[in-house]
N, C-alpha and C positions, 0 to 999 in steps of 0.2 A: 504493500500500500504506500510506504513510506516512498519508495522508489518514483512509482508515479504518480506521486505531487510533486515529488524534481523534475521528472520530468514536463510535469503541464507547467511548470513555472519558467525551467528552460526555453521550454516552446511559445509562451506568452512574452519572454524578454526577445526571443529573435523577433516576432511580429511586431511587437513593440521600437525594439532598441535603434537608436541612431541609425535609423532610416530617415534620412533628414534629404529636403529636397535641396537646399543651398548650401552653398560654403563661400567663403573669403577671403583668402587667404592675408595676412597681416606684414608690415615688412620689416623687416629683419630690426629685433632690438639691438641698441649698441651698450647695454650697461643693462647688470642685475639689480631689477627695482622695479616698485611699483607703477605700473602704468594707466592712464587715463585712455580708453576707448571710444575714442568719439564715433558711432554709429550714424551711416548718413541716411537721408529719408526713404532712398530705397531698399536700405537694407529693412531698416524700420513697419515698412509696408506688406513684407513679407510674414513677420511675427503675428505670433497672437497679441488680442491687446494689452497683455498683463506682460506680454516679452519673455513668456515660460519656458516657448523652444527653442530660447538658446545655450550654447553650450560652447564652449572655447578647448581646443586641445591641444596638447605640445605636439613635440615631433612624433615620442613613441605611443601617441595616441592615448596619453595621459588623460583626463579629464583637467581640466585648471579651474578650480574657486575662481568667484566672483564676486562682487557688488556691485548690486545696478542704481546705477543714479537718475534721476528726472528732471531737469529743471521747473522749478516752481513760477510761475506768471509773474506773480509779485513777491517778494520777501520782504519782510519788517528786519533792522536790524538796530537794538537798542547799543548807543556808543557810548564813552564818554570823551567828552571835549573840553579843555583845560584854556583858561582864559588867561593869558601872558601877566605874571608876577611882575610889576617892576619893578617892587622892592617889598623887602623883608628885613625889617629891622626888629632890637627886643633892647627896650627901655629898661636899665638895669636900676635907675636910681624912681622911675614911675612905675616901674612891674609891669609896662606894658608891652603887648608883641601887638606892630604895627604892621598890616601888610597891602598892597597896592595894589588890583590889579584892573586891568584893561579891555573896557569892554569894547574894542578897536572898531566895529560895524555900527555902533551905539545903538544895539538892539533893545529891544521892549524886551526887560524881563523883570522877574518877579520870586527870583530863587537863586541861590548857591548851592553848591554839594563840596563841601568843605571834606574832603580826607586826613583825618588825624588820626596816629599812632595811639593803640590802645594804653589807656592809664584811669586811675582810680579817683578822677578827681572831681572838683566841682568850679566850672568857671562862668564870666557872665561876658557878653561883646557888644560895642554898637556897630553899627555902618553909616558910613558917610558915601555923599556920592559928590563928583565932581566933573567941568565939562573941562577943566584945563589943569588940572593937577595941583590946584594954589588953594582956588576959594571953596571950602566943604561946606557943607549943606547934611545937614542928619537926615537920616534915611531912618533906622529902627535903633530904638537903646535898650539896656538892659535885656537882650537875649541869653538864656541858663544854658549851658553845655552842662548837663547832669553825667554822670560815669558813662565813660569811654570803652564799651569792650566789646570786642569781637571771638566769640569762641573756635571759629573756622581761620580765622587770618588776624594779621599781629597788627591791623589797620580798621578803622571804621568810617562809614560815610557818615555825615549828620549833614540835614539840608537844611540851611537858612532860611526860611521865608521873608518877604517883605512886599512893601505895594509897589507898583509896576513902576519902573525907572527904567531910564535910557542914559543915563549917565555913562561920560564915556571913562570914567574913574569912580574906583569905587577904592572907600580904604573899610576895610576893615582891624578894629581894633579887640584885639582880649587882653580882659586885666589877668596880670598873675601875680597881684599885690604878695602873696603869703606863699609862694613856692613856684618853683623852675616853671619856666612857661610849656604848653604846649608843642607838640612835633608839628607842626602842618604842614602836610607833603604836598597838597595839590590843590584849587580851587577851580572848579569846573561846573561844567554842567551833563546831565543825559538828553541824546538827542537822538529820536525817532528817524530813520533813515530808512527811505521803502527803495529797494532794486528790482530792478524787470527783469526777467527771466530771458535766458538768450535764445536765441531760433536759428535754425536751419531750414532753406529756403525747400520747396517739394519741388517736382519734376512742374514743368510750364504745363496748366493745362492750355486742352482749344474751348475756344470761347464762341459763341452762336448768340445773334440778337434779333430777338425777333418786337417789334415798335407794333402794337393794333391802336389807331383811332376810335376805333368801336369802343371797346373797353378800356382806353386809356391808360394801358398798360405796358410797359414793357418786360421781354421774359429772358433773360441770360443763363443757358446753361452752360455749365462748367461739367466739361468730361477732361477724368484724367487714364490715362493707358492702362492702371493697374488702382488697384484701395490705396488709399493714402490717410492717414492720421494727420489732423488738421488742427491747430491749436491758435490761429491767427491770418486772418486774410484784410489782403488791405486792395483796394480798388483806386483805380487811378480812371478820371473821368476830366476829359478837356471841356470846356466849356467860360465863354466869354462873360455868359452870364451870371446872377448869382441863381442860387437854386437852394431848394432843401426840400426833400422825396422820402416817404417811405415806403421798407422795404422789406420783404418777408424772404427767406431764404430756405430750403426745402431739400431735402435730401432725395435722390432718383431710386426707386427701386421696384423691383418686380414682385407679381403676386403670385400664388399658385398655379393660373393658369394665363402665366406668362405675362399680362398686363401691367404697366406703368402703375406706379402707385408715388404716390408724394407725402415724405413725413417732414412734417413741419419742427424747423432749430430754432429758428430766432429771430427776433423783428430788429432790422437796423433802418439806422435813419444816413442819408446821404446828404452830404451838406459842403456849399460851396468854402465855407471858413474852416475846413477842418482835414485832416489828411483821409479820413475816409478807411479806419481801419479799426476792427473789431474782433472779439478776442474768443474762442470755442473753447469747449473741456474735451480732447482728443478725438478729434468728431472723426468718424469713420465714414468715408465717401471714398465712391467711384465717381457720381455722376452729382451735382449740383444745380439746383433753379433757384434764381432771384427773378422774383416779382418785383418791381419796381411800378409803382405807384404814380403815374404821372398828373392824374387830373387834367384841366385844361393845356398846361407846357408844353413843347414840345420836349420831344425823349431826349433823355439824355444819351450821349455816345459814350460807352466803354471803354476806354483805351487798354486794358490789360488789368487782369487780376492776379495776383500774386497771393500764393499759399504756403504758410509756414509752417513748422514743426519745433517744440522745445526739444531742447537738447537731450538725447537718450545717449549715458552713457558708461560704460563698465568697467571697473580698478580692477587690475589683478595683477599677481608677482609674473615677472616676467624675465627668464634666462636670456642674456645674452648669447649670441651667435645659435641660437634654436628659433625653428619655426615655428609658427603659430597659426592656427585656421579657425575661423569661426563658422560653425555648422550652425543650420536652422531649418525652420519648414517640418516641423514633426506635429503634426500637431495633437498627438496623443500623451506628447509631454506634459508632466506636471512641472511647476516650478521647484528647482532647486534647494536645495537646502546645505550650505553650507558653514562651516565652523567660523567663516570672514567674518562674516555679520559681526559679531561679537567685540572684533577689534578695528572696527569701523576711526574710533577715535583717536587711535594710533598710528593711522598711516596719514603722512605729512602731506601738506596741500598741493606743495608748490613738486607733483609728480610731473615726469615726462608723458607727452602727449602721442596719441597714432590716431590715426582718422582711417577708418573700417575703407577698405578699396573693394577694387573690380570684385564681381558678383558672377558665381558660376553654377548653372544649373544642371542638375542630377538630372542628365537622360540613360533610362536604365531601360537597356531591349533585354529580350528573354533570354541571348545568348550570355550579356553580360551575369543578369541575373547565376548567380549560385543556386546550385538541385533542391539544398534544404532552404534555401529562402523562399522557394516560387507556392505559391498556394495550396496546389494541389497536392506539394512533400507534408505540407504544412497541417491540412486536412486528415490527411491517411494518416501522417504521426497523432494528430489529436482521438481519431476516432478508435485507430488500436489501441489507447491509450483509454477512451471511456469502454471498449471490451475487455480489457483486463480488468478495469474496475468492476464492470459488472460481474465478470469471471469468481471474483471474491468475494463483491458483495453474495451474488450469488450461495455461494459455498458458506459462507458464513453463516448465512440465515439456516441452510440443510443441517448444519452443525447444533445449532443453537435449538431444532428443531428436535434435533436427533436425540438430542441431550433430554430434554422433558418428557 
């Protein structure tokens, strides 16, 4: 019995295994190190959309871990940003530490995030604020710095409040009338910084316009030669006049008995003040229709649509002077699972780059085909395989029968 569940399990990995329809091969690394994978669109279009069937292999037909990366649209990143000290002085005979610093932009603000060295003490400060570094003007007095600790790190933030100044001087003063003054390493601020997400451009689709007066309509579809993952399309439209149209956008597809059907993605608006570009969550198309709205105008003329993709891309160790190929197209693959993940936050940013090349497709005739790969070895191994089974099950029950 034991045997032939090895055996159906044998036989379910050939059917299964790296029967992949594409590969790509990588070129040649010059240094042992992590490398960054940038995959181009069409390799991209090939995948499933979770990017399960892929799989990277050395020369000796190694498997090679992975991590797949995504670019994200937008990213938040919280900073901090340090406002130039000009001076730092400590009043030994008033116990005060005097410190300057420079709000160079003379931005609206209404906080500091003061950095000092953890201590166990208790102090009080004002602020002044100033437009030429002479004449002060009070801003807040008597502020408590109550005990200083941080149990993770040998420093702690404390943020200042006060009411909105634009002062392009600000002094800040702390008493340390009765013992050693304060460390303060840095005056700054935290700032919200958003980054766009990067893209790689997809294959050109062809473009078709069809203008009706009737309906007051115009219909642009976009066909591209293969599926393409779409994450950004931006429309470039000539036009002397000013204009603003909306517009509904639709995905092409077929129904069970072959007929056009249209699923509706998104309403955009086309407008002559604006770059005319709009953002998808991995939209999966072959075939595209924009409705475009005209009302009384006449239509507007397309000049070209551009479609983009975020960057898909994969870290893995990589031997110098050995090959590498990137296999895909399985699509009975599950995703991966390997031990990388886990040390995601140890491999360094600033890795060498390769960008995924030429793309070569698995044509496989009967002759290339191997005896025990072809279907039909495939079937008779399986089926001999459920007669033995019955063979025993068989027997076993006679046994079991014989017994009572």
């Amino acid at each position: 019995m034991k045997i032939c569940l090895i055996i159906l399990v044998l036989i379910s990995k050939i059917v299964i295994s790296q029967n992949f329809d594409y590969e790509s091969v990588l070129t040649n690394p010059t240094e042992n190190s992590f490398y960054k994978i940038i995959l181009n669109p069409a390799l991209i279009s090939k995948l499933k959309p979770d990017c399960s069937d892929l799989r990277i292999y050395g020369s000796e037909n190694v498997e090679n871990p992975y991590i797949l990366k995504i670019e994200a649209p937008f990213s938040n990143n919280v900073l901090f940003k340090e406002y130039e000290i000009i001076s730092k002085t400590y009043d030994e005979r008033k116990g005060i530490t005097r410190i300057i610093v420079r709000n160079a932009k003379k931005l609206k603000i209404n906080n500091f995030c003061i950095t000092l060295k953890n201590s166990e003490v208790y102090k009080y400060l004002t602020l002044n604020g100033s437009d030429n570094n002479k004449d002060w003007y009070i801003i807040k007095n008597d502020y408590y710095f109550t005990s200083i600790r941080n149990s993770d790190e040998t420093s702690e933030v404390r943020i200042l409040d006060f009411p909105l100044s634009d002062y392009e001087y600000f002094e800040i003063s702390i008493y340390d009338c009765f013992n050693a003054p304060l460390n303060v390493l840095n005056v700054g601020y935290y700032d919200l910084e958003t980054e766009k997400g990067q893209y790689l451009k997809t294959e050109n689709p062809l473009i078709s316009q069809k203008d009706s007066t009737e309906i007051k309509e115009s219909h642009i579809k976009i066909h591209f030669s293969e599926n393409q993952y779409i994450d950004k399309v931006n429309i470039k439209i000539s036009s002397k006049n000013y204009f603003f149209r909306n517009a509904k956008l639709y995905k092409i597809g077929l129904d069970a008995k072959n007929k056009e059907t249209l699923e509706f993605i998104t309403n955009i608006d086309l407008c002559s003040c604006s770059y005319n570009t709009f953002y998808l969550s991995n939209e999966s198309a072959n075939d595209l229709l924009l409705i475009v709205q005209n009302n009384d105008n006449q239509p507007l003329k397309i000049d070209s649509i551009n479609c983009y993709q975020l960057i898909h891309s994969i870290i893995t160790p990589i031997e110098k002077d050995k090959s590498y190929t990137l296999k895909f197209g399985n699509k009975s693959l599950k995703a991966p699972i390997y031990d990388l993940k886990y040390f995601q936050d140890s491999i360094a940013n600033n890795i060498p780059t390769i960008i995924s090349g030429d793309i070569k497709k698995f044509v496989k005739s009967e002759k290339e085909v191997a005896f025990y790969f072809k279907p039909i070895f495939l079937w008779i191994s399986i089926g001999i395989v459920m007669l033995i089974l019955g063979f025993f099950s068989f027997k076993m029950l006679r046994e079991i029968k014989n017994r009572r």
